[in-house]
Structure formats: C-alpha cells, structure tokens
C-alpha positions in Angstrom: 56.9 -11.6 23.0 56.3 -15.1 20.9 53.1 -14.8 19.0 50.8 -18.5 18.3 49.4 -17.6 14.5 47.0 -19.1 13.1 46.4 -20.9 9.8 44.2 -18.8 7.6 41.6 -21.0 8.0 42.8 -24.7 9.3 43.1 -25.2 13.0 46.7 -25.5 12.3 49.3 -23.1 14.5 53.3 -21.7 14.5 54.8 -19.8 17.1 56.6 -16.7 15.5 59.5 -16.5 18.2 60.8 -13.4 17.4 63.1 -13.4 20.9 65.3 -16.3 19.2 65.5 -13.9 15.5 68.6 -14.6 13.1 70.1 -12.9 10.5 70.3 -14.3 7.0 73.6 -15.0 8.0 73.1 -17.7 10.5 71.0 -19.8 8.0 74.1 -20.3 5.8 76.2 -23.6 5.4 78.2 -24.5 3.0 77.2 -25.1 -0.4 77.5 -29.0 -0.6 79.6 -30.5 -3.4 77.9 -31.7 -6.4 80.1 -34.5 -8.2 78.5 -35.8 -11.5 80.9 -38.6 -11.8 79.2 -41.8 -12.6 75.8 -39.5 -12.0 72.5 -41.9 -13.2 70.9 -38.7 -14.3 73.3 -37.7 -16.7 73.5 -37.7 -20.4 75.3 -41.0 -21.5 73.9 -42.7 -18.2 70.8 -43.4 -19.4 71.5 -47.4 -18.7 71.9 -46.5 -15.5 68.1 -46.1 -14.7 65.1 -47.6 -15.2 63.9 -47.5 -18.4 62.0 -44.0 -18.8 58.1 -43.9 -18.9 58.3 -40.3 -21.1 61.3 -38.8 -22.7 61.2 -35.0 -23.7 62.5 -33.9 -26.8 62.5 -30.9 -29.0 60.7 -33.5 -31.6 58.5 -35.0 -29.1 57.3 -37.4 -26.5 58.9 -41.0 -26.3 59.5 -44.1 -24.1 62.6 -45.9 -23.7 62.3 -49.5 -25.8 65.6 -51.8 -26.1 68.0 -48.9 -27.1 67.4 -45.8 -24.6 66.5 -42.7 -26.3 69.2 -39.3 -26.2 68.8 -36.0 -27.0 66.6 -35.2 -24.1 65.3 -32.3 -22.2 63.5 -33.8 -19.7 63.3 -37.7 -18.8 60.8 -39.3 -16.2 61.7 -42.7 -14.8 60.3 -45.3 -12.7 61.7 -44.5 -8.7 63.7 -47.6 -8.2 62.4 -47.6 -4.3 59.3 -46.6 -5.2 56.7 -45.8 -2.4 53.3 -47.0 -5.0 53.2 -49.1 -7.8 50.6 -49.6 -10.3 50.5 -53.3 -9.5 51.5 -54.1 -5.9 51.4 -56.8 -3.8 48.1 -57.8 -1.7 48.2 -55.8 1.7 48.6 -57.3 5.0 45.7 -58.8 6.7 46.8 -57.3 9.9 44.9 -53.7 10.9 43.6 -51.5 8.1 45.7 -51.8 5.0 44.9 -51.0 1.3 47.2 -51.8 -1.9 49.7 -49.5 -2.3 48.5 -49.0 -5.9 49.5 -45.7 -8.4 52.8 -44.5 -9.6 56.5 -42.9 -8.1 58.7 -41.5 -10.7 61.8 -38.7 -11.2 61.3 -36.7 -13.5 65.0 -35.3 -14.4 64.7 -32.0 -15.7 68.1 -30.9 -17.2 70.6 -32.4 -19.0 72.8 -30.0 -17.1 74.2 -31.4 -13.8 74.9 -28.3 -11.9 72.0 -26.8 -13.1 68.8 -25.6 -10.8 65.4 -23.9 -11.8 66.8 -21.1 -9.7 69.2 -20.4 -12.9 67.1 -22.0 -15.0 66.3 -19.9 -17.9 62.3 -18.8 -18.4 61.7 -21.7 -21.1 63.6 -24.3 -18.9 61.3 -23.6 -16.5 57.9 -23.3 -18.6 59.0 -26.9 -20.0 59.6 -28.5 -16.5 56.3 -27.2 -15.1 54.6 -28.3 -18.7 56.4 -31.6 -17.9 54.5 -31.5 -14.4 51.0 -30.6 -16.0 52.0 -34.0 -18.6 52.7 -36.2 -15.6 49.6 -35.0 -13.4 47.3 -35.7 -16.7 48.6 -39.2 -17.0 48.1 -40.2 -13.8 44.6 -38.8 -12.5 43.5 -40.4 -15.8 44.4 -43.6 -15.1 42.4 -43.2 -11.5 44.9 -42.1 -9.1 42.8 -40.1 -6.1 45.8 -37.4 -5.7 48.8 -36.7 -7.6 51.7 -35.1 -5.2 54.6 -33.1 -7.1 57.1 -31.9 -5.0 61.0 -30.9 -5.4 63.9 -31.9 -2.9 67.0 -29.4 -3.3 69.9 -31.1 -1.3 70.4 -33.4 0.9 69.1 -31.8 4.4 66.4 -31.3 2.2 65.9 -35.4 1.2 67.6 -35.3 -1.9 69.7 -38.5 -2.4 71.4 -37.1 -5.6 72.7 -34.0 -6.5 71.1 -33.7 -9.7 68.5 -31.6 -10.0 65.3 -33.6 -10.3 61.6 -33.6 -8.9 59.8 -36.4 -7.8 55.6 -37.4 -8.5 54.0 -40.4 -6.0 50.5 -40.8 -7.4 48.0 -41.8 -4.6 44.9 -44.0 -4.4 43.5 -41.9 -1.7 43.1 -37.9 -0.7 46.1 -37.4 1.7 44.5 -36.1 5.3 46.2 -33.2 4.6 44.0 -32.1 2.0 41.1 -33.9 3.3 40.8 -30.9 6.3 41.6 -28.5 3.6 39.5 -29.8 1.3 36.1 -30.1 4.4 37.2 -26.3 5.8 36.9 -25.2 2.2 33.5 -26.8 1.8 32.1 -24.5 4.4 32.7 -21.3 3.8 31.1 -19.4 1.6 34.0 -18.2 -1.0 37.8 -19.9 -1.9 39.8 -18.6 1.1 42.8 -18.7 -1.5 41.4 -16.3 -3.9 40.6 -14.2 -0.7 44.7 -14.9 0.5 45.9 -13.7 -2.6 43.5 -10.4 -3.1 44.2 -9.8 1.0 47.7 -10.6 1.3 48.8 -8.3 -2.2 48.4 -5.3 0.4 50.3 -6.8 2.9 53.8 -6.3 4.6 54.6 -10.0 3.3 54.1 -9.5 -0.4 57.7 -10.6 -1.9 56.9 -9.7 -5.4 53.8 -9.9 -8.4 54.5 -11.8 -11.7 51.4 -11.1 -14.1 48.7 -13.0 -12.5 50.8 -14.5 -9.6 51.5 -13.6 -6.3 54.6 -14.7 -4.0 54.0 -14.2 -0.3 55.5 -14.8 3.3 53.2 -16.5 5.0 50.9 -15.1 7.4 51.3 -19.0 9.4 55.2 -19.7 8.2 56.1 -22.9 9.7 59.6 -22.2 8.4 61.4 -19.6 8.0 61.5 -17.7 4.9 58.6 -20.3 3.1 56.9 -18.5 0.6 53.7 -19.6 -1.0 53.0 -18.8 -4.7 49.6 -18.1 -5.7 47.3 -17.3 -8.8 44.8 -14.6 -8.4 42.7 -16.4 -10.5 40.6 -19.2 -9.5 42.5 -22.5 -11.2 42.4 -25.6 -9.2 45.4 -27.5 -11.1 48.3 -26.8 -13.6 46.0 -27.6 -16.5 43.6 -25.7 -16.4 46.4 -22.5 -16.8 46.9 -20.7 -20.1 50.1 -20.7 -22.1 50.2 -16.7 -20.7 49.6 -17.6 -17.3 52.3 -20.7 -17.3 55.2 -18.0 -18.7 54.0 -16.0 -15.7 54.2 -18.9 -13.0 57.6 -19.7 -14.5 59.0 -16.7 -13.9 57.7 -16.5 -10.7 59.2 -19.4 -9.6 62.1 -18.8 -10.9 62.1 -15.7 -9.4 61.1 -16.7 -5.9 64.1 -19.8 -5.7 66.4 -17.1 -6.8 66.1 -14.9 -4.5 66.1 -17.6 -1.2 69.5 -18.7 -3.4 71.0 -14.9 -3.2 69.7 -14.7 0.4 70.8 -18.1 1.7 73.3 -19.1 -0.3 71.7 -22.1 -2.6 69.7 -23.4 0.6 68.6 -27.0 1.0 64.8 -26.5 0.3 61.4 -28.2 -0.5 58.7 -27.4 -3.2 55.1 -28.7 -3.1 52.4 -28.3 -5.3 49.3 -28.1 -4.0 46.3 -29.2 -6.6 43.0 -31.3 -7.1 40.7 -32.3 -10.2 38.1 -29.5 -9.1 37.3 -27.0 -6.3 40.6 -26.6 -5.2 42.7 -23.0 -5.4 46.2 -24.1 -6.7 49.2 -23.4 -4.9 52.7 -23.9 -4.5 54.6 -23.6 -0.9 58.4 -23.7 -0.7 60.3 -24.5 2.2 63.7 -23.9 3.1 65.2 -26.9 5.3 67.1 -24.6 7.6 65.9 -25.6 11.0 65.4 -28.7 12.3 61.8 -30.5 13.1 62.0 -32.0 16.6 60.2 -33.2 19.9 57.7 -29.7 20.4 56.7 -30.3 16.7 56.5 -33.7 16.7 54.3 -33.7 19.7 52.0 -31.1 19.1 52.0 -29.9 15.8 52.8 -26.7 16.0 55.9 -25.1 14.4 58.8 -22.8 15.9 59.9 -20.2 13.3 62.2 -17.9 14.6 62.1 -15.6 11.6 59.2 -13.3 11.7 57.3 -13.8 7.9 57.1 -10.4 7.9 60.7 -9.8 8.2 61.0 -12.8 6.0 58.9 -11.1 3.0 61.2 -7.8 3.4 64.9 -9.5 3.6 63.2 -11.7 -0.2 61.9 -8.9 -1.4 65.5 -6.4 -1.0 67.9 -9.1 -1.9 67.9 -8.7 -5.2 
C-alpha cells in the first residue's frame, strides 16, 4: 500500500507509491547531445559573455577589464537575464513589492565542455566548491539576506546550455522555504540535522560515508533517487569547513553524481545547497528530474515518488 511520510520535522509530506515502482531502467532517456560549437562558455568565447566578476587562475583571482582574461579554471559572470541586480529599478506601486536588489551569476566551472563534476577529478571538484565558498563570502558581505547555489544538469533539468555550469541568485530576503525551517529549528531543543545524520548512518538508506560526510536516501524523498549530503559535524555554511573536511565533501559529491550517472545514465538533475550565516546545519539535496511535477503537487504540496528511498539508497549504493 502507498505510505504519506513525513518530513523529519517540517509539516511537509510525499506519498511513497510503491504499487507504481520502476526499475532503473524506466528512468533512462537518451543522453542529450552536447554541441560546443559557438558555446559562450568556452575557451576563446570569452567575448561572448558578460564581462566576468572573478576569473580563476592557477596564479589568482581577477576581473575581466577591456581585454578578457584566459587561462582560466573557473570564470563567474553576470546572468544576462538576471532574476536580482544589485541596482534595480523602483518596484511597482501596486500590492506588496520590494527592489529586486542582490546578485545572479554563472559561475563556469571547466574549461572542458563535455566535462561534469560527476567525472570531475577530486581537485576539480574541491576548486568548484572553494569557488562556491568565494562567491557566498562576497555576497552575504555585501548584505544579501540569503545566498542560493544550486546546479542544473540538462535541460529537463533547466539548463539552457550544455556546459557545465552552476548558477548563485543572491536574495534580499530569507526564502519561506527556509523561514519554516529556520522557526521549526528554533524550537526544538537540538539541530534535527545533526540528529538525521547520527540517526540515518544506521539506516537502510545510507548510500555511502566519505570522512565526515554522510549521503543518504531520504527518509521524505520527494523524488526519486534524491539524495541529501550531510556533515556529521555541526557547520552552518561552506566556510566555516576545514581544508580536510572540503577534500572530504568533494569526494562525496563526486561520488554521489557518479553513481546516479552509472545508474541512470547521466540523468537530467538538480543540486541545492542549503546554508545560512549562523544556526543552520549545512546541507546539500540532489534531485534527479525524472518525473514530472503536475496538478496533485501543484495543488497540495505533496510529492508522488514511485521509488521507495529505501530501495533508492540500495540500487546507489550497489551500482558501483
């Protein structure tokens, strides 16, 4: 029979349908073709973009002047449809409406066109999440309220270009999201994510351990085969982590999209980073984009996952 889970501790639900349960198999599409002709994010395209806010280099940090700057690792540009700016336009007068005011950029990270942080190597990885901890810094010190990092992997998944890239919208408010987190936290009397992790290590949806890092299924999967990574440690954002402990989250990510790659065949997916200045348990969910959201959800909420996260946890945790 279906089962209506619970959110560890948010009054938020999924139905774990197990009567409608798929193999792998049934997830698969075809792996969509990446052409890097005339790509904006390639080497040699640089003109093609906006002019890049910080340029990664073995011999440092730079901005783009007149003449854009090669030999990069990493680049972080401007979003030409960007959804904040750090100077916008007055709001309407009409309803509740604030300035749209804070940041949206890409941050490219590879050279490589048909390259992925699921084949990544370990330093590729470390230096795209140190690029994230660089990019979160700037921003919540020049006052943005929340700083959301999150990855599209093709296009079911939103991505609009092939290229591997991330994208950062820098808020002037706490997204409502958060805000329940944030109150539902506030009342109990210990991190429920440091309690997840320590619970959950036990648990039939453990997918692996990676030094101080845990990658679970899910008890509440609102998709199937998400996985959450989590620190045993209390850290509430990527800087406060130790050069050790960032070799060990790149790994573990690393190790958790390659896995959903072997198993799904290079899935369309989406990566979120969950973290706050203070008083916050970091986290990072990922989310294959291998069934579609529709009326039910929209309506009430509540997600249909036909894949059982326990089930989920054991298919990740054999693939490989």
């Amino acid at each position: 029979m279906p089962e209506l889970r619970r959110h560890y501790f948010l009054e938020e639900y999924c139905v774990i349908a197990k009567e409608r349960a798929r193999r792998p198999t049934d997830f698969i599409r075809p792996r969509e073709a990446r052409a890097s002709k005339e790509c904006p994010f390639c080497p040699g395209n640089e003109e093609m973009t906006p002019k890049a806010v910080a340029v990664y280099r073995d011999d440092g940090v730079f901005v783009d002047g007149e003449t854009r700057i090669r030999g990069w690792w990493a680049r972080c540009i401007p979003n030409m449809y960007p959804a904040m700016v750090p100077g916008p336009d007055a709001p309407t007068s009409e309803w509740m409406a604030i300035p749209a005011r804070g940041g949206h950029e890409v941050i490219i990270e590879s050279p490589d066109h048909d390259s992925s942080p699921a084949n990544f190597d370990d330093e590729m990885v470390a230096r795209m999440i140190s690029v994230y901890a660089d990019r979160y810094r700037y921003h919540t010190e020049q006052g943005s309220s929340y700083v959301s990092i999150f990855k599209n992997w093709g296009r079911e998944a939103g991505a609009s270009l092939s290229h591997t890239h991330t994208q950062l919208i820098a808020l002037p408010l706490i997204p409502p999201l958060l805000m329940r987190e944030i109150f539902a936290i506030s009342s109990m009397p210990a991190c429920p994510y440091c309690n997840i992790a320590e619970r959950e290590a036990s648990s039939g949806r453990v997918i692996f351990r990676e030094g101080e890092w845990i990658c679970i299924a899910p008890f509440c999967s609102q998709a199937p085969y998400e996985m959450w990574i989590l620190p045993f440690r209390h850290i509430s954002n990527l800087l406060e982590i130790e050069e050790s402990m960032r070799s060990d989250l790149a790994r573990a990510l690393k190790e958790a999209l390659r896995r959903l790659s072997a198993l799904l065949n290079d899935p369309p997916y989406n990566y979120m980073l969950f973290q706050m200045s203070s008083n916050y348990h970091l986290n990072i969910r990922i989310q294959p984009a291998i069934t579609r959201i529709a009326g039910f959800e929209k309506n009430t909420g509540i997600y249909i996952n036909p894949v059982p996260p326990e089930q989920a946890a054991s298919e990740l945790r054999s693939v490989l």
